[in-house]
N, C-alpha and C positions, 0 to 999 in steps of 0.2 A: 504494500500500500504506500508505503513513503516512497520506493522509487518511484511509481506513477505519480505522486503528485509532485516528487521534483522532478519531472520528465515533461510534466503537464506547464511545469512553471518556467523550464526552458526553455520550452518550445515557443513560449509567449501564446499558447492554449489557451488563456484562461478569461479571456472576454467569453470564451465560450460559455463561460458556469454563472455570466450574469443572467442572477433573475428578476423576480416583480414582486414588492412587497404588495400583499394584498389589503385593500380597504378595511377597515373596519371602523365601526360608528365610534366618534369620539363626544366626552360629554362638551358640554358649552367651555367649563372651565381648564378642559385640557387643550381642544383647541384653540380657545386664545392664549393657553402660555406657548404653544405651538407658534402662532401667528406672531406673537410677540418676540418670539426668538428668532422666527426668518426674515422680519420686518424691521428688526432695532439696524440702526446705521451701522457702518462699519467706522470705529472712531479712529484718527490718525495717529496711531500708539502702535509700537512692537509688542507681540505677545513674547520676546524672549524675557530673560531677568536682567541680562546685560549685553551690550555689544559685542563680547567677547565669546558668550553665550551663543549666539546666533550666526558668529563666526565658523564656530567647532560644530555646530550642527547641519549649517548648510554646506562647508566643507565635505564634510565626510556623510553627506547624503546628494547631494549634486552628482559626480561619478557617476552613481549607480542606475541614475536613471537619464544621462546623456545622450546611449544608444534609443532611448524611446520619444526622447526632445533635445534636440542635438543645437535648437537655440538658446543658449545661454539665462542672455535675460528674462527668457519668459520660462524658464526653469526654476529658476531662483524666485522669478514673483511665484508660481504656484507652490513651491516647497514655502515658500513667507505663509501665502493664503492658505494651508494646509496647515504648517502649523499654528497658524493664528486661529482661525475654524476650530482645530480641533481641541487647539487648549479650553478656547470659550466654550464649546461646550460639552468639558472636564474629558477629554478623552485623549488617549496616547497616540500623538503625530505617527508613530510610527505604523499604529495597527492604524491608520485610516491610510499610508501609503499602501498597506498591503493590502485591503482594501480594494481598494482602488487597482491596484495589480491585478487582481482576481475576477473584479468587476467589468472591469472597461479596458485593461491593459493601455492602461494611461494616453487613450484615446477618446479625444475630445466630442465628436460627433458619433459616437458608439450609440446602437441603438439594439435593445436584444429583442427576441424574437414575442416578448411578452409587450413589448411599448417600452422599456424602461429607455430612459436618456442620460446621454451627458459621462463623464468622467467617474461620477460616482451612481452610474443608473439608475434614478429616481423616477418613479412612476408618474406620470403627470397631474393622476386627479389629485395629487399632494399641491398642485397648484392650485387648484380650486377651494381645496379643504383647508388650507394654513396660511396660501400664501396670496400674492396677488396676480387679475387675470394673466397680466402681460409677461410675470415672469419669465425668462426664458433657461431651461433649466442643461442647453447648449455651453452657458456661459459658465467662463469656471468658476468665481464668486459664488455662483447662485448655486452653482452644483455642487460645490464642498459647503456652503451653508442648509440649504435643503439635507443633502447626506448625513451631516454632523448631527444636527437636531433632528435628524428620525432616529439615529443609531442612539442617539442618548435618551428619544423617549421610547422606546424599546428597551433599552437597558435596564429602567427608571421600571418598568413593564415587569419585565422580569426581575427584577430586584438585586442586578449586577451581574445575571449570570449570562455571561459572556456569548456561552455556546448555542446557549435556547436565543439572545440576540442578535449574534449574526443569523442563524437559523431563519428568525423574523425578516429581515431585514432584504434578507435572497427571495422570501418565501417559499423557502423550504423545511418552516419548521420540525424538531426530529429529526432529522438525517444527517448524518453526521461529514459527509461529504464535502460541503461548502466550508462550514466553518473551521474545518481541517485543512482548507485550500490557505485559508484567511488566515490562521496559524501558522501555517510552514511561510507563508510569505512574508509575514507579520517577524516573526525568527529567525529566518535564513537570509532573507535579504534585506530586510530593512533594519534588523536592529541595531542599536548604539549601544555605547557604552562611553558615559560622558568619558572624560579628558581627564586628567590628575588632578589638572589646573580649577576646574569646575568643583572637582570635589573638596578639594583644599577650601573655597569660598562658602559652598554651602556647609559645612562642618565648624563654619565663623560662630 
């Protein structure tokens, strides 16, 4: 089983295993904290803690994904928008690149075979239900903001557990398939391991 899905993952397979999260009725009060979290501005602040922070992070996460956007700056701006996304809404940058690895294969106009769109496949009546009409969920912003705040009210769902929330999220709840894809991607190619220098600061 792990050689297939590291097989699956070299092969760049893996927009294949994008799904469709399915609808279900939200009360009045969830989907306005919903609406409220895809609709608040984006305000003009770094989510790192320091410049030096954001240095050793996009450093040693840029490389890896050059062969899949081999333009520089608009590399960097989405590793910023990812991790900015995904801090705000409390989740590990690195499990939303793999993520996204597994989703869309860090392809912009991806569209799977269910409707999902965008870089982090989001089903569209999420535009309806949360967000607003024109959104356009092609756009990276919108699609690492839409993504982020579904995986965290799904999370929020399950009560932190990870596997039953990507599970949601593909709709494939129960199978263990996806969110094993989302693991090994999440570990073998995206993960860090801060600096010395980082750990020396936060141990102040």
């Amino acid at each position: 089983m792990r050689r297939l899905i590291a097989a699956l993952l070299l092969l760049g397979a893996s927009a294949a295993f994008a799904g469709a999260q399915k609808y279900e009725p939200l009360s009045a009060s969830v989907r306005a904290a919903l609406s409220k979290a895809v609709s608040d501005s984006r305000p003009p602040i770094s989510s790192f803690k320091t410049p030096m922070e954001a240095v050793d992070w996009l450093g040693a996460m840029s490389p890896r994904l050059e062969k899949r956007i081999p333009n520089r700056q608009y590399r960097i701006d989405l590793l910023r928008s990812v991790h900015y996304e995904a801090t705000r809404a409390g989740l590990d940058p690195q499990l939303v690149l793999g993520l996204m690895q597994v989703e869309s294969g860090f392809r912009k106009y991806a569209v799977s075979s269910a409707g999902a769109r965008g870089y982090m496949q989001v089903m569209p009546f999420w535009v309806k239900v949360i967000g607003r009409p024109d959104d356009n969920l092609f756009d990276l912003r919108t699609s690492l903001r839409y993504g982020c705040t579904i995986l965290r009210h799904y999370l929020d769902i399950e009560q932190g557990d990870l596997f039953r929330a990507l599970g949601r999220y593909n709709g494939s709840l129960g199978k263990a398939e996806y969110p094993n894809m989302v693991r090994a991607a999440w570990q073998n190619q995206w993960r860090y391991d801060k600096p010395p220098s980082q750990l020396v600061q936060a141990g102040r």
